[in-house]
N, C-alpha and C positions, 0 to 999 in steps of 0.2 A: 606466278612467274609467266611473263611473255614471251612465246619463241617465235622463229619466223613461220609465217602462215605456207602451206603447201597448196600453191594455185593448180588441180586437177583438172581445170579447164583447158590449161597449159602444155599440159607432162601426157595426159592422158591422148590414147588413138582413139579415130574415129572410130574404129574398131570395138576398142573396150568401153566406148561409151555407149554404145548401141545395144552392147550384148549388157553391161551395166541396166540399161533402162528399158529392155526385156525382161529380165526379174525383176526391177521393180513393177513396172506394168504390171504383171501375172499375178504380184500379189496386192496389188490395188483393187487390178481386175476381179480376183478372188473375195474381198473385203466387201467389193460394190456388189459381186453377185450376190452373196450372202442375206443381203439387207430385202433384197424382193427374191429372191429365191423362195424364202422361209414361209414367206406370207400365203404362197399357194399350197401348201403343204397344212398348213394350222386347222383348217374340220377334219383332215385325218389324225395330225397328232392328238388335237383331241378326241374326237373318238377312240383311240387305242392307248392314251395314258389318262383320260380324266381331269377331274380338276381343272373348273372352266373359270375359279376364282382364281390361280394361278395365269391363266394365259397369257392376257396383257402381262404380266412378268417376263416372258421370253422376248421383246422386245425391251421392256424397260431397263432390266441389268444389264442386256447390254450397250443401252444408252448411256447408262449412271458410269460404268466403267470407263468405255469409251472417250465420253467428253470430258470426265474428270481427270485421266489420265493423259490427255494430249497436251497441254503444258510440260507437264513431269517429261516425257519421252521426248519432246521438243529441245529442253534445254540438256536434258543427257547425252541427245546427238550431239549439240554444239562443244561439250563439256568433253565428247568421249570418242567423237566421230559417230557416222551413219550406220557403221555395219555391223558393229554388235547389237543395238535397239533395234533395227531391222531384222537380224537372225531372232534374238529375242522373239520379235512381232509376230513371224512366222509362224516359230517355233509353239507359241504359245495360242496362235491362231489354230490350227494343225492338230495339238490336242485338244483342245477347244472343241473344234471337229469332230474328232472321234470317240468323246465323252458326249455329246451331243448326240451322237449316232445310237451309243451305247445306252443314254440315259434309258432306266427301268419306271424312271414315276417323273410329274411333272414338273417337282420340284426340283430335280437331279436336274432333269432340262437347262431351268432357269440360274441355278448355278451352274450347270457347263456355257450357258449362252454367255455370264461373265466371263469368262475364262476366254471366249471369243471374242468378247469386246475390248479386252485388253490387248491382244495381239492386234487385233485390227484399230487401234488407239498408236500403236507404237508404229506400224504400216503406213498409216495415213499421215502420222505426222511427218516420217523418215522418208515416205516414199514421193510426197509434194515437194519436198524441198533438196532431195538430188539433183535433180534438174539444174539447181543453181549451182551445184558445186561444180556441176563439169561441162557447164556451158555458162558460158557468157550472156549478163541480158539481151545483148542486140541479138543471141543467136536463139534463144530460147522460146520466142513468142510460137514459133512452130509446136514447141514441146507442150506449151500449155494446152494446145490446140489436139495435141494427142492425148494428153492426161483427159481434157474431159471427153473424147472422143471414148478412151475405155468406161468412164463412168457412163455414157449412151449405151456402150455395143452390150454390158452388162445388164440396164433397163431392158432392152429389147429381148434377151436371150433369158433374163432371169424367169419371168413369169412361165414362160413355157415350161422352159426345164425343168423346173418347178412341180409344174404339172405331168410333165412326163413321167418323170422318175417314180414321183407317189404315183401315179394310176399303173406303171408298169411291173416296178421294182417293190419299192417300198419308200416311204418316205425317211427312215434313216440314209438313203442316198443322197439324200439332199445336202447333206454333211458332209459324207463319207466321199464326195465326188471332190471336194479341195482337194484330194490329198493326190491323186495322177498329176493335178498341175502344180500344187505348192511345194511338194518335196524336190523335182528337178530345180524348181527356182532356186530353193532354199538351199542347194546344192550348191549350185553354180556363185550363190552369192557366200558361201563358205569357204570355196578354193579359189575365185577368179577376183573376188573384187576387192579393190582397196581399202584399206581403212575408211578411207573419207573424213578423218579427223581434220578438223579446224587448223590446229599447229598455235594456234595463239592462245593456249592455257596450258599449263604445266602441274600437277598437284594441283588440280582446282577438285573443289570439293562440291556436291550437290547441296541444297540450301533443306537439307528435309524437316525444319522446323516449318518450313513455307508449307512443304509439301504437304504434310499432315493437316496442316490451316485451310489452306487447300479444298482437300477430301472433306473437309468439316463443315465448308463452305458450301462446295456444289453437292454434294450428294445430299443434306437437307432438303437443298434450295429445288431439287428436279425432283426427289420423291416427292416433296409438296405439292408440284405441280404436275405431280401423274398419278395422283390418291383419286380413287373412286370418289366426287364430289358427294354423292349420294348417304355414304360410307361417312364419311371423312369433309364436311361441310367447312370453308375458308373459315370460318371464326369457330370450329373446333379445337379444343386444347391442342388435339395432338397435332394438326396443320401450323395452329400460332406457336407451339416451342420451334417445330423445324425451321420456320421462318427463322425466328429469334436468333436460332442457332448457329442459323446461316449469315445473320447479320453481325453477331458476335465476331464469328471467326474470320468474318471478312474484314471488319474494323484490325483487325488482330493482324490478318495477313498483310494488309497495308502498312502496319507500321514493321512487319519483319522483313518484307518484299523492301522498302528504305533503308534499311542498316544493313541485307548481306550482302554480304561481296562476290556472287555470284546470283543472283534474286531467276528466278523462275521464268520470267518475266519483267525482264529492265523496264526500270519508268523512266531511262533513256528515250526509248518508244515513241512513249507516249509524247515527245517533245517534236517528234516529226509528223509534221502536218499528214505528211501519204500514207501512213499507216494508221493513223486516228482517226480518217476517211474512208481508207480503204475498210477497215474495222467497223463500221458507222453502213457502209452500203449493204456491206456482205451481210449482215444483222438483217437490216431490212428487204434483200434482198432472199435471202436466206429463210424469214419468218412467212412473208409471203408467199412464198411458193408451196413452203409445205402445206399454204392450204389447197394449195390444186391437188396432191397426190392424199391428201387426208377426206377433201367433200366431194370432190369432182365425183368419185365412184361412186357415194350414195346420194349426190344428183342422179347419175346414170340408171342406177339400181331401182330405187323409189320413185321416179318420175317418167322417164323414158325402158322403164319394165328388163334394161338389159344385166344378165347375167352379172355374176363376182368375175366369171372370165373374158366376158364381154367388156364389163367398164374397164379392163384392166388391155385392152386389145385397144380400146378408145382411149389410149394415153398416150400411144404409139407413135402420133403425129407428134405430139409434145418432145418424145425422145428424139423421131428420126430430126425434127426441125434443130434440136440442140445441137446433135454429132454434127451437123451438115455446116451450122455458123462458125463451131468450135473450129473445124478443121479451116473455115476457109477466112474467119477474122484470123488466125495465125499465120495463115502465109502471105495474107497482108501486112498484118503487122512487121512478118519478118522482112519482106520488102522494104515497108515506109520507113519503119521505126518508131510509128505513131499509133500509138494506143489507147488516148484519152477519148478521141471519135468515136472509132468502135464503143468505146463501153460505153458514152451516152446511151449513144444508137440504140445498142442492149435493149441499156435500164429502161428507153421511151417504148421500146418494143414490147419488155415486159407490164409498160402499165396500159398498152392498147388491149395487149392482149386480158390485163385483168378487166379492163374497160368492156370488151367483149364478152367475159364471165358473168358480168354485173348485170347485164338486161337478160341475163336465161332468163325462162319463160315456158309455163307448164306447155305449148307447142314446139318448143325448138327443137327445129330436126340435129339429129346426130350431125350429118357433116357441117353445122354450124359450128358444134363444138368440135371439131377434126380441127375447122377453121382457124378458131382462135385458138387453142390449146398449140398451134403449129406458130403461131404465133409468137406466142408464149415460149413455147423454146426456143425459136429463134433468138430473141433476145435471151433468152437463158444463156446458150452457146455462147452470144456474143460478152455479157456480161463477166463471167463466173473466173476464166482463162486469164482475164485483162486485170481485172482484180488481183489476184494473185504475180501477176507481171510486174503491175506498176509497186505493189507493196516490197516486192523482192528485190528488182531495182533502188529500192528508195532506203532500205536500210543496211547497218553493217554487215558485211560477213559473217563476222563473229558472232550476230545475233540470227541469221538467218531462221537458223531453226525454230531458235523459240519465237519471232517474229510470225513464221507462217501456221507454224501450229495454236501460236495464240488464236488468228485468224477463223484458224477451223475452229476452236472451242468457242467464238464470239458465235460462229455460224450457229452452232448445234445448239449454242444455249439459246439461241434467240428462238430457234425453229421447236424448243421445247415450251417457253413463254406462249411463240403464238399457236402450237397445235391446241395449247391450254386456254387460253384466251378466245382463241375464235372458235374452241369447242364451245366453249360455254354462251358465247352470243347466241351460236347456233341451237342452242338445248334453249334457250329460254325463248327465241322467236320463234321458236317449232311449237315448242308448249303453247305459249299463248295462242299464238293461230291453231291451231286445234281445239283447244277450250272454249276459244269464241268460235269459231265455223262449226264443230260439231254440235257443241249444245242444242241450239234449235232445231238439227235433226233429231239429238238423241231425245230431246224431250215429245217428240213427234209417234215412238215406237211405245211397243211395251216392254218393259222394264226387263226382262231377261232378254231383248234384244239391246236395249238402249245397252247393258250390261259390257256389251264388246268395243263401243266405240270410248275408249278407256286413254286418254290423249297421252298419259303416262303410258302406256304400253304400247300404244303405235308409233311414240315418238322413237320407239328403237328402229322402226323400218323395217325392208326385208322381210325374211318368213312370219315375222310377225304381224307384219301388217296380214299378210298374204291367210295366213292362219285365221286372224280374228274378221278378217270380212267374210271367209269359207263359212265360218259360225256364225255369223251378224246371218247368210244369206238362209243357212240351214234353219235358221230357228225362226225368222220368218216364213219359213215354208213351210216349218209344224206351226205356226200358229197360222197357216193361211192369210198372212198379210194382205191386201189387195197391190199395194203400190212395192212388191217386194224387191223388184227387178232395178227400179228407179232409186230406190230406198239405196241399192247396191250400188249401183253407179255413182249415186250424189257424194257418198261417202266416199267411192274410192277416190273421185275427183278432187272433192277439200285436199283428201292428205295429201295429193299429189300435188297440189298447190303447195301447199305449205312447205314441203319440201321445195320446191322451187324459190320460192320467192326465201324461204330464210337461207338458201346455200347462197342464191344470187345476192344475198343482204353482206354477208364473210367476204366475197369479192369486190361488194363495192367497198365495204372498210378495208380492205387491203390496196386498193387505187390509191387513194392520198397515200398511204405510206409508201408504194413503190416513185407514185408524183414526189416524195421526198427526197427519196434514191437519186432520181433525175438531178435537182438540185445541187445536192453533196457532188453528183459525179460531174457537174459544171466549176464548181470549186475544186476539184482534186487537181492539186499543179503537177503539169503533166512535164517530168524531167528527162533529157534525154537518156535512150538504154546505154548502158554502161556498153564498152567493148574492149574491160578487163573485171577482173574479180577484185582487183583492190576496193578498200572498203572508203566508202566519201568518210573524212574528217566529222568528228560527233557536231561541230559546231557549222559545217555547209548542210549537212543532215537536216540541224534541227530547223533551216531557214526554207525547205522545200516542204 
């Protein structure tokens, strides 16, 4: 049943929509600390819980959950309104938190980190898509410009705190710190805020035959593509069922997402050119970048000799340049009304800046990489905010939700594809280059030195490198090598080549695709911002 829609862009004060999108902030802002918080903390967690086969786990469940559930939480805001999925999100982020704090092994870990990624699955989907409901698109291009502004001031502030907390406190702080900021929010959005319901469904019921299809789908599909290769090689049984499985249930979810009368995911949608675009950038824009925050560090680490908290201080420019575009493509945009420039702009910004990745070079000094990586976010800034504008603009109301939350789940799944993907270019250009450049050293020693220069084992980098050349340098010095010094250097040199030239190889494969970006974002038809919340007719919709 249809009732009339409650326009809260309308009804609502400036007042209450300020202090509305202060909580939501805080738990955005919360979500995004979470994500690089964690990561400086991870050689103390393991050293004091173990289980170094579990680690990658603490990231991965909470990826599996996360993206798998942002659809679901998507269409239950539209279905149910914003503030109960929201409280939920919190609510379930918060404990999350402090079963995470509390965990005693590192298993407990990785299931509290689900438990995190649910909330912050429900956060992210409810918390991008307020903004639509109580502003207007012509008024909102500012707010995009704030949203990714907190996902900057989080990069910036995460790593340290990060580091603070474990060297002062402990690193269950690192958890335990959500909770001074989440619980005021979670407060304030329990007594103060509106429902934020739709108004236009009545008895409508969630689609959970999809949803289970769903879960069947993605969680296959991203553990296969986050299994130890090594472990778990592409043409293994247990890699090709999960495939299968995920292909199964997806042929299955297609045809149930077509017959229900509320589908997860309308294939309305997919009939409007701006969100099949905008879904097509964000993908490749989205896949790309993650390899700057996934290689760029063991460029840093392995090649230019700086620290885990050094590569992670050389990103900095990357963030400050993002917050800096975010905020100032918004208050142009909200000026002009024109948003299709800007995000060219972005996407071309972002593939100079991968353009610039792509000639590293075992001499590049740091402030080169300052350079482009500022770049780089530059266009990140401009990009990410406009994206989201123009897709939010361009579809119903009624679908908002699950609209933008699809959006994120394109992002995340792509950014899961390519950390997989151009991990593995990376493992096999590393390898070979090693194989070939070291051999004719190694076959130059004796045999208990040749012994360390092992391309499988320097290929992980880091202390390991740093380990087996200390031994490569110690054991020709019990065998009194003549050439031991040289021996030492030539070797350290290869590997540090090879890192350079196969991270600089992942950046150039990533150019054409962001050069693709470019394209899509010249095709996006750039429709003017609404300046009410009624929703365009299904059929003006599907011709933009």
């Amino acid at each position: 049943m249809v009732g009339e829609r409650i326009d809260y862009a309308a009804v609502l004060s400036e007042r209450s929509k300020l202090l509305i999108l202060a909580a939501v902030f805080s738990g955005l802002f919360l979500t995004s600390l979470d994500q690089t918080i964690v990561s400086a903390a991870l050689p103390t967690i393991l050293a004091d819980l173990g289980d170094l086969d579990l680690l990658p786990w603490t990231s991965t469940a909470y990826l599996l959950v996360s993206t798998t559930a942002l659809p679901i939480f998507g269409k239950l805001s539209d279905l149910y309104g914003r503030k109960g999925v929201l409280l939920f999100g919190m609510a379930a982020f918060l404990v999350g938190s402090v079963l995470c704090g509390l965990a005693p092994s590192m298993l407990a870990l990785v299931v509290s980190r689900g438990v995190q990624g649910l909330g912050a699955s429900a956060i992210g989907a409810v918390g991008m898509t307020i903004p639509a409901d109580i502003y207007v698109p012509a008024e909102r291009a500012k707010l995009q410009g704030w949203l990714a502004a907190v996902f900057g001031l989080s990069g910036i502030i995460g790593p340290f705190l990060g580091g603070f907390l474990t060297d002062t406190i402990s690193w269950h702080w690192i958890f335990y710190i959500n909770l001074p900021i989440g619980l005021p929010a979670m407060l304030f959005v329990l007594l103060a805020m509106p429902p934020l319901d739709s108004g236009l469904r009545q008895n409508a019921k969630i689609d959970w035959l999809g949803s289970a299809l769903l879960v069947l789908t993605v969680v296959p599909f991203l553990v296969a593509f986050s299994l130890d290769r090594e472990r778990f090689p592409w043409n293994g049984s247990f890699v090709l069922f999960l495939l299968a499985l995920a292909a199964v249930s997806l042929l299955g979810l297609i045809a149930v997402e077509r017959r229900a009368s509320e589908p997860l995911l309308p294939p309305s949608l997919f009939q409007i050119p701006v969100f099949n675009i905008a879904c097509a950038i964000s993908m490749m824009t989205g896949g790309c970048f993650i390899t700057v925050l996934l290689f760029l560090p063991i460029f840093l680490v392995n090649v230019l000799g700086t620290t885990a908290t050094g590569a992670g201080v050389a990103l900095l420019p990357e963030t400050l340049g993002f917050t800096i575009t975010a905020l100032a493509s918004g208050q142009f945009v909200q000026r002009t009304g024109r948003y299709k420039a800007v995000l060219v702009s972005g996407i071309a910004l972002m593939a100079v800046g991968f353009w610039g990745l792509s000639i590293l070079e075992l001499d590049t000094p740091l402030q080169a990489i300052w350079f482009w990586t500022g770049i780089l976010g530059l266009g990140i800034g401009a990009t990410f905010p406009q994206v989201n504008l123009a897709l939010q603009n361009a579809v119903p109301m009624a679908d908002v939700g699950a609209a933008t939350a699809g959006r994120l789940f394109f992002v995340q799944l792509s950014q899961t594809v390519g950390a997989t993907v151009f991990g593995a270019i990376l493992a096999a250009q590393l390898t070979a280059t090693l194989v070939a450049d070291l051999k004719p050293l190694a076959q130059q020693l004796p045999a208990p030195a040749a012994a360390y220069l092992q391309p499988y084992r320097l290929r992980d980098g880091g202390e390991r490198v740093t380990t087996a050349l200390a031994q490569l340098d110690a054991e020709l010095a019990r065998e009194r090598f003549s050439a031991r010094r040289q021996v030492s250097l030539q070797a350290q040199t290869i590997i540090r080549r090879a890192f350079a030239d196969a991270v600089a190889t992942i950046f150039g494969y990533a150019l054409p695709v962001a050069g693709l970006a470019v394209v899509l974002g010249l095709l996006l038809p750039e429709l003017p911002l609404r300046r009410s919340n009624a929703s365009p007719s299904p059929a003006a919709a599907a011709k933009t």
